[in-house]
C-alpha positions in Angstrom: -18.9 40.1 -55.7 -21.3 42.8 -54.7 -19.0 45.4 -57.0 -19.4 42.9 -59.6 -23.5 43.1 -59.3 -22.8 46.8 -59.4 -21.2 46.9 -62.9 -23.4 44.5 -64.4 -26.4 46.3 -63.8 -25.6 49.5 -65.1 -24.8 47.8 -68.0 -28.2 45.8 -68.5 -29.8 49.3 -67.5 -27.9 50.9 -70.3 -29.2 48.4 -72.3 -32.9 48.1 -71.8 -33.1 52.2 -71.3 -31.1 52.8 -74.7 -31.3 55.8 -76.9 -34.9 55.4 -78.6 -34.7 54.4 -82.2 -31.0 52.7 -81.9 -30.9 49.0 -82.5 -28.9 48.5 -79.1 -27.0 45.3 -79.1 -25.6 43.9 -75.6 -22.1 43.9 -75.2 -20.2 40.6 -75.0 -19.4 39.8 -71.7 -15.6 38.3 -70.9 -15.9 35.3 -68.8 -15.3 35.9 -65.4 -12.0 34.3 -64.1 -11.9 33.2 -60.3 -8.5 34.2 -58.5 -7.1 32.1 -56.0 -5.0 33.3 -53.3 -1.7 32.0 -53.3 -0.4 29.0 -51.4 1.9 30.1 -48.8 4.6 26.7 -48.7 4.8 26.8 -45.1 1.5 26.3 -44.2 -1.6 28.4 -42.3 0.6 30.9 -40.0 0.5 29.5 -36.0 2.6 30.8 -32.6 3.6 27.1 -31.9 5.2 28.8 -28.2 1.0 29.1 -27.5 0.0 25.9 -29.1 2.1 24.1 -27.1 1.1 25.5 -23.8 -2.3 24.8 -24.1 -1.2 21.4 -25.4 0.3 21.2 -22.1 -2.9 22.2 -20.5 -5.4 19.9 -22.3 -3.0 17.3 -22.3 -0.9 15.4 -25.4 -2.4 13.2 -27.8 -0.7 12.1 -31.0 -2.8 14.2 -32.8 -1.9 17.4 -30.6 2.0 16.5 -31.1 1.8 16.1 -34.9 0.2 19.7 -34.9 2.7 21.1 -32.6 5.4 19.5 -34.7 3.8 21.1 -37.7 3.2 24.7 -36.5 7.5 24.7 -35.2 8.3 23.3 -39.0 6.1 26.4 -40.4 8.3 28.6 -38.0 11.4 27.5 -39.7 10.0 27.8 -42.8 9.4 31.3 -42.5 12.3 32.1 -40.7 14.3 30.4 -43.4 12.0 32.4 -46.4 13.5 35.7 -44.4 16.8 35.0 -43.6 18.4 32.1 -45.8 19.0 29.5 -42.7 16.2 27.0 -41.5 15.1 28.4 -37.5 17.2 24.9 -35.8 15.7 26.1 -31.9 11.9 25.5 -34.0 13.0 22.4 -35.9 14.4 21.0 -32.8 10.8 22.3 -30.5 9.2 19.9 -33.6 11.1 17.0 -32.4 10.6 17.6 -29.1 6.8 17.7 -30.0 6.8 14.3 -31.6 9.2 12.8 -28.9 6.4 13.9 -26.4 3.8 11.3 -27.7 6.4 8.4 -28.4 6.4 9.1 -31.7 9.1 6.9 -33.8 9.6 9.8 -36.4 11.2 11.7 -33.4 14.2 10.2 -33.7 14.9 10.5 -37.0 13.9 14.1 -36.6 16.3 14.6 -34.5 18.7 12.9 -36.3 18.2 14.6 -39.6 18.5 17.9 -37.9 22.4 16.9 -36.4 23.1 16.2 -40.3 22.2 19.4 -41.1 23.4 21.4 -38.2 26.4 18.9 -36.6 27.0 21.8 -34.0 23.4 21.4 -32.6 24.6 19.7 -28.7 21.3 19.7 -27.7 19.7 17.6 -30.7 23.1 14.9 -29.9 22.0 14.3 -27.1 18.2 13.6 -28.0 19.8 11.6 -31.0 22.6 9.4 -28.3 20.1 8.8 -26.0 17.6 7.3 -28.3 20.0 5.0 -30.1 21.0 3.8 -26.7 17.6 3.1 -25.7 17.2 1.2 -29.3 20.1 -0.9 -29.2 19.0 -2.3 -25.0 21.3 0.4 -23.4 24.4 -1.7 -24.1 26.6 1.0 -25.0 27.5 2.9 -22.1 30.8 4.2 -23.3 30.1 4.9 -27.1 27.0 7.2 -25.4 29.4 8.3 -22.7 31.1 9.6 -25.8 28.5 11.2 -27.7 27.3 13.0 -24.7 30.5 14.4 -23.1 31.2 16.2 -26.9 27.5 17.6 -26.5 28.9 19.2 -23.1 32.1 20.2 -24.5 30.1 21.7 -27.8 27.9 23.8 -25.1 30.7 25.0 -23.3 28.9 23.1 -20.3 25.6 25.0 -20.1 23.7 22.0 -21.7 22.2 20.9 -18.5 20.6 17.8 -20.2 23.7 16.8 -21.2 25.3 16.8 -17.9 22.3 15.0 -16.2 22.5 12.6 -18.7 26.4 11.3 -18.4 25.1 11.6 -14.6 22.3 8.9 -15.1 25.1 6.7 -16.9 27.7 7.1 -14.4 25.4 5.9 -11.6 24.6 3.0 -13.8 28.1 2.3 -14.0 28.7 2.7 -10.4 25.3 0.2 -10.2 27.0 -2.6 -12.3 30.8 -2.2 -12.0 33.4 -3.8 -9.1 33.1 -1.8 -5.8 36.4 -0.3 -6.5 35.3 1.7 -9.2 31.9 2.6 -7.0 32.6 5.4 -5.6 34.7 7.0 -8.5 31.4 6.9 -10.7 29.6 8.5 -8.1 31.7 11.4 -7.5 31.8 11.9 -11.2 28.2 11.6 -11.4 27.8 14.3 -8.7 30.1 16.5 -10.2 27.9 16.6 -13.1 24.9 17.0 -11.1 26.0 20.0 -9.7 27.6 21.5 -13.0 23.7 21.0 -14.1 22.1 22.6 -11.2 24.8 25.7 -11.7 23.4 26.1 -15.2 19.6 26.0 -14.2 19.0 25.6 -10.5 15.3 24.8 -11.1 16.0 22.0 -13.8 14.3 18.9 -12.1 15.8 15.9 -13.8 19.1 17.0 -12.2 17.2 17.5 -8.6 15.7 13.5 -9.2 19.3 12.0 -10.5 21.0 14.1 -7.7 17.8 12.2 -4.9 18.7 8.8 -7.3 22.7 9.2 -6.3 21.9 9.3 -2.7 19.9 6.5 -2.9 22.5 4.8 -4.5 24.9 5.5 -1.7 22.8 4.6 0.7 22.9 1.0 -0.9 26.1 1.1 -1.6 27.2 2.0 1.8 25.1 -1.1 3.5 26.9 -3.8 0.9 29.9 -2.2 2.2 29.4 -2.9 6.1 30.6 -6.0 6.8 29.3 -5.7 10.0 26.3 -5.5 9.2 23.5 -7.3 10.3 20.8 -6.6 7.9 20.9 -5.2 3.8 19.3 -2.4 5.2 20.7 0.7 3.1 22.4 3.9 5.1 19.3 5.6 7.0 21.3 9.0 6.9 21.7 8.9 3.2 18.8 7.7 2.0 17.2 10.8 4.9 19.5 12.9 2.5 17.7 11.6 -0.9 14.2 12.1 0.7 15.3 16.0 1.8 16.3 16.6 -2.2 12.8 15.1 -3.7 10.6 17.2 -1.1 12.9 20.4 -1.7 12.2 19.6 -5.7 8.7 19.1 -5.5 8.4 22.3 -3.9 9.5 23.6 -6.9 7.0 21.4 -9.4 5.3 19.2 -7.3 3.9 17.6 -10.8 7.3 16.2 -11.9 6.5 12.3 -12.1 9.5 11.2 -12.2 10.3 12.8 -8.5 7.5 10.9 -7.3 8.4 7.5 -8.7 12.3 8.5 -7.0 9.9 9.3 -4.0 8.9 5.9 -3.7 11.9 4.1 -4.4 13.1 5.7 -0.8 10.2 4.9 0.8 10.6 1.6 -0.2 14.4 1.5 1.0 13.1 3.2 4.0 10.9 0.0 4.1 7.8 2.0 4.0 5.6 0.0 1.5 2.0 1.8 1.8 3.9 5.1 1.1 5.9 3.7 -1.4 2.5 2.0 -3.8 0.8 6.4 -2.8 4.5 8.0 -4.7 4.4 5.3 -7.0 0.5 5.9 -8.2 1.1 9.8 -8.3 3.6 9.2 -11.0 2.1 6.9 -13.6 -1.2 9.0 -12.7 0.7 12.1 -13.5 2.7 10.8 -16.6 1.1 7.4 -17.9 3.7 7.3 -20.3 6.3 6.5 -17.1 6.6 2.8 -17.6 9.1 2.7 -14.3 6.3 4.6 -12.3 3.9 1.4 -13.4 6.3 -1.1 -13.1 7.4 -0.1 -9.7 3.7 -0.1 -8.6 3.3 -2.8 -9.5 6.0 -5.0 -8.0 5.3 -3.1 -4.4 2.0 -4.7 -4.9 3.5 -7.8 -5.5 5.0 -7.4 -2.1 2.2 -7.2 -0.4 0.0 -9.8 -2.1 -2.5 -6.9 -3.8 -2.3 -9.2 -7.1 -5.0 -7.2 -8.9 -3.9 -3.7 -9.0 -0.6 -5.3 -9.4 -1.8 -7.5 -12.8 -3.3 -4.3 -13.9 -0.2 -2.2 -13.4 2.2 -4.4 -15.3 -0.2 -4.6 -18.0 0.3 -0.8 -18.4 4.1 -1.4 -18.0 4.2 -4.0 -21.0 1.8 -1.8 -23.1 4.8 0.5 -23.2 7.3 -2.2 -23.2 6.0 -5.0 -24.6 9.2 -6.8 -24.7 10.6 -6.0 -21.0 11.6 -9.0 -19.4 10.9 -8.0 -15.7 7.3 -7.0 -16.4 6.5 -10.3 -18.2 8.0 -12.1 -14.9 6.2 -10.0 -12.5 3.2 -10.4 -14.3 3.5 -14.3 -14.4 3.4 -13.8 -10.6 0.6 -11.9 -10.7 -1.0 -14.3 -12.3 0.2 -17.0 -10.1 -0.8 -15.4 -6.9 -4.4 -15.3 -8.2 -4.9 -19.2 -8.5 -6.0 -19.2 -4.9 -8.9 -16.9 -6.0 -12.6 -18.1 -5.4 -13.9 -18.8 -8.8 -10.5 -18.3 -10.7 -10.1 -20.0 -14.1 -7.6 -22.5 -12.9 -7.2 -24.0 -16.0 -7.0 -20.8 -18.2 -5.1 -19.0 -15.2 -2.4 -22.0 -15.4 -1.6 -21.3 -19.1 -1.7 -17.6 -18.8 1.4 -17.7 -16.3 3.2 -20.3 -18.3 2.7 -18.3 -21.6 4.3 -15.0 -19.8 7.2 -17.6 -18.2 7.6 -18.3 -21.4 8.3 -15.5 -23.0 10.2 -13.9 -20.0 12.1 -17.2 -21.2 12.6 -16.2 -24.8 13.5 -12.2 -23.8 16.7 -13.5 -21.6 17.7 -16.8 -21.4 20.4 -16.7 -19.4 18.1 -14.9 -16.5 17.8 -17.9 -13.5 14.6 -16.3 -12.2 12.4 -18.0 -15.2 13.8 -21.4 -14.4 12.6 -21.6 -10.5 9.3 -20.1 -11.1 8.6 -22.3 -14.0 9.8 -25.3 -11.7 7.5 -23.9 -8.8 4.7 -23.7 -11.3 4.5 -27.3 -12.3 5.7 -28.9 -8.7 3.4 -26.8 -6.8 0.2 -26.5 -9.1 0.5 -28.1 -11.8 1.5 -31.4 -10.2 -1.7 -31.0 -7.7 -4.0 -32.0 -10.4 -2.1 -33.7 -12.9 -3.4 -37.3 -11.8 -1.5 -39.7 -13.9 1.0 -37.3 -14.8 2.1 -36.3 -11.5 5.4 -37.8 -12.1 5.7 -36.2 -15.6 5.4 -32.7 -14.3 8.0 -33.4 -10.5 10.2 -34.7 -13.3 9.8 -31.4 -14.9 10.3 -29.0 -12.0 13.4 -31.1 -10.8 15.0 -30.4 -14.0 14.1 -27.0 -14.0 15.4 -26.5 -10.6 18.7 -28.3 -11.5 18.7 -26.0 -14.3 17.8 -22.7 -12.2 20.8 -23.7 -10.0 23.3 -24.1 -12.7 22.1 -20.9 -14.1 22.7 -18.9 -10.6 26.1 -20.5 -9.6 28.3 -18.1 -8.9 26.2 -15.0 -8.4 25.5 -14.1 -4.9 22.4 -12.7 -5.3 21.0 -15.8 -5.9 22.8 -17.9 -3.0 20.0 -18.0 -0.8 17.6 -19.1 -3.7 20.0 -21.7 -5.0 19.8 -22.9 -1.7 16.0 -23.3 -1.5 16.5 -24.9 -5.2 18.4 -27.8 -4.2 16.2 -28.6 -0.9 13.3 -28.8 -3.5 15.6 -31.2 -5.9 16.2 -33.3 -3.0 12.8 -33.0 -1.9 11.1 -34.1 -5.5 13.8 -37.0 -5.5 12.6 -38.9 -1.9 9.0 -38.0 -3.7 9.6 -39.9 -6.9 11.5 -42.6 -5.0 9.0 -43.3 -2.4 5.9 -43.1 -5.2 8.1 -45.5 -7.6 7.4 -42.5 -10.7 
C-alpha cells in the first residue's frame, strides 16, 4: 500500500505541475484489483508433536482434541502433497486425539484408516477393542481374533496388542471352569512379558501384569479346600503390590495403577487405603469410570453413603447404562433414609427408580430382586398403614423370585439362604395379622 501512495502521487504531481500552456488531462486510472493469497487445502501449518504436549499439560478438553486431531490431519495432508501417500502414523495420532476426549468419531477414524491402510496393526487394535466395548464385551474370541493378527502383522513388537489379548485372557481365566484357569493365566503372562520385552517402561503391561497376580491370588484361595476363610494368597497378592509400587516409580501419575493399587489393598482387606488409591485415580483421570466406581462401592463398605452417592453419579455419567452403578447407587440411596431430615418420601422413589432400571439393564441379575424385596418389607412396609399387607406380599414374591433367580449359583448360597428365612418370616407375619 505505501508503494501504491508513492506512484499515485507523482502522478497527481505531474499533473498539477504540468508543462505551462498544455491542456494536461489526468490519466485514467485502472481499478485497483485486491490479491488474495491462496488457500493452502490443509489448513494453517501446526507441529501437532507440540500441540499435543501442551494439551497434555493444560489438560484435554473436547475442544483441545478436535484441534489436535486437526493439526495431525494437516500433517498428512502435507506429507501426502509431497510424497503421494497420506502420513498413516499422523492420521492414526488424529484418532488417538479424538479417542482422548471420548469422542464417537474416534472410532470410525480409526476404522476408516484400517480400510485404507488394512496393514496398519496398531489402528486394529484401536478398531477391535472399540467394537468389543460397543457390542457389551461379548465377543471374546472374535477380538481374540482380531488382536492376535495385529501381533502377528507387527511381528510382536505391538506392545498394545499383546497387553490387550493379556486383559482378555485374564477375563477368560475370570469366567471360565477352574480347569482352564490356569492355562489363561500362563498365556496371559506370556504376553505380558512379550510386551514388557518390547517396551520395558510401557505401563498398561506393568498394571495387567499387578492385575494377573491379583488374580492368582484369588484364584489360589477358591482353590484351598482347606481353607478357612476366602481370603486370597497373601504371598501373591504381596507380589501384585511389589509390581504397582515398582511401576509407579516409573509414572507415578498412571491412574490406572492406582485404581489396581486399591483393588489389593482391598484384597489385602485394607479399606481406608483402598478409598486413598481409589481417589488418586478418578482425581488423576476423571474419565476412569472403574477408578469412580470402585470408590465408590469401598464407601459403600464402610457406610460413607455420601461420597459414595456422589462417586457413582460420576460412574453413570460415563456409563449411563452400567448395571452395577445403578445398583450401588440404589444403595446409596437406601443407606441415607436413616438420615436426619432426609426426604423419606422422595428418597423412597429415588432408590426404587434406580432398582428399576438396574431391573431393565439385566434381568436375569438376582441382586435387583432381594433389594427390591428389602425395600418394600423393610421401609416401605413401615409406613404403609393400610397397605402393609400389600407391600409384605410384595417383598415375599420378590424374595421367592430372587431365590429362583440364584438357584444354582454359589455365590449367592448364603443369600438364598437369608431369602427364604425372610419368606418364611413374611408368611408367620401375614398369618398371625390375618393380611
Amino acid at each position: 500500500m505505501g508503494r501504491w501512495r508513492a506512484i499515485s502521487g507523482l502522478v497527481v504531481g505531474a499533473w498539477l505541475f504540468g508543462a505551462a500552456g498544455c491542456d494536461a488531462t489526468p490519466p485514467a486510472r485502472e481499478p485497483v484489483v485486491a490479491v488474495q493469497a491462496p488457500v493452502d487445502p490443509c489448513g494453517a501449518p501446526v507441529d501437532p508433536a507440540a500441540l499435543w504436549a501442551r494439551h497434555e499439560r493444560q489438560g484435554w478438553t473436547e475442544a483441545r482434541c478436535a484441534e489436535a486431531a486437526t493439526a495431525w490431519r494437516s500433517q498428512s495432508c502435507r506429507h501426502e502433497q509431497k510424497r503421494g501417500r497420506p502420513d498413516w502414523s499422523a492420521l492414526y495420532n488424529a484418532a488417538l486425539a479424538l479417542e482422548r476426549c471420548g469422542s464417537s468419531e474416534a472410532e470410525g477414524a480409526f476404522a476408516e484408516l484400517l480400510q485404507r491402510q488394512p496393514q496398519h496393526h496398531r489402528a486394529r487394535v484401536k478398531v477391535a477393542l472399540h467394537r468389543f466395548a460397543r457390542t457389551g464385551e461379548r465377543d471374546l474370541d472374535g477380538t481374540t481374533a482380531e488382536l492376535e493378527r495385529a501381533v502377528r502383522d507387527a511381528d510382536f513388537q505391538n506392545e498394545e496388542a499383546l497387553v490387550a489379548l493379556a486383559s482378555l485372557e485374564l477375563r477368560r481365566a475370570a469366567d471360565g471352569a477352574e480347569a482352564d484357569r490356569s492355562d489363561a493365566l500362563a498365556r496371559a503372562e506370556l504376553n505380558l512379558k512379550r510386551a514388557l520385552a518390547v517396551d520395558d517402561r510401557h505401563m498398561p503391561a506393568y498394571n495387567q501384569l499387578a492385575l494377573l497376580h491379583l488374580a492368582r491370588a484369588r484364584a489360589a484361595a477358591g482353590a484351598n479346600a482347606d481353607a478357612t476363610s476366602a481370603r486370597p494368597n497373601a504371598q501373591m497378592l504381596d507380589l501384585a503390590a511389589l509390581v504397582v509400587a515398582q511401576a509407579l516409580r516409573i509414572d507415578p501419575r498412571h491412574a490406572p495403577l492406582h485404581n489396581t493399587e486399591g483393588l489389593v489393598a482391598r484384597a489385602q482387606g485394607d479399606l481406608s487405603r483402598a478409598a486413598a488409591a481409589f481417589q488418586r485415580a478418578r482425581t488423576l483421570d476423571p474419565r476412569l469410570f472403574e477408578a469412580h466406581a470402585n470408590y465408590a462401592s469401598v464407601n459403600l463398605e464402610f457406610r460413607g453413603f455420601v461420597a459414595a452417592e456422589a462417586a457413582y453419579r460420576d460412574a453413570l455419567a460415563l456409563r449411563p447404562r452400567d448395571y452395577e452403578a445403578h445398583l450401588g447407587l440404589a444403595l446409596c440411596l437406601r443407606g441415607r433414609l436413616s438420615e436426619p431430615g432426609i426426604d423419606y418420601p422422595g428418597t423412597i422413589a429415588l432408590v426404587e427408580r434406580e432398582l428399576e432400571t438396574a431391573k431393565a439393564l439385566a434381568p436375569e441379575r438376582p441382586e435387583t430382586y432381594y433389594n427390591q424385596a428389602i425395600l418394600a418389607e423393610e421401609f416401605k412396609a413401615r409406613d404403609a398403614g393400610d397397605d402393609h399387607g400389600r407391600e409384605l406380599r410384595r417383598a415375599h414374591a420378590l424374595l421367592r423370585e430372587f431365590v429362583a433367580k440364584a438357584s444354582g449359583k454359589p455365590d449367592y448360597a448364603a443369600a438364598s439362604a437369608r431369602a427364604t428365612e425372610r419368606v418364611d418370616d413374611i408368611e408367620r407375619i401375614l398369618k398371625f395379622t390375618g393380611r
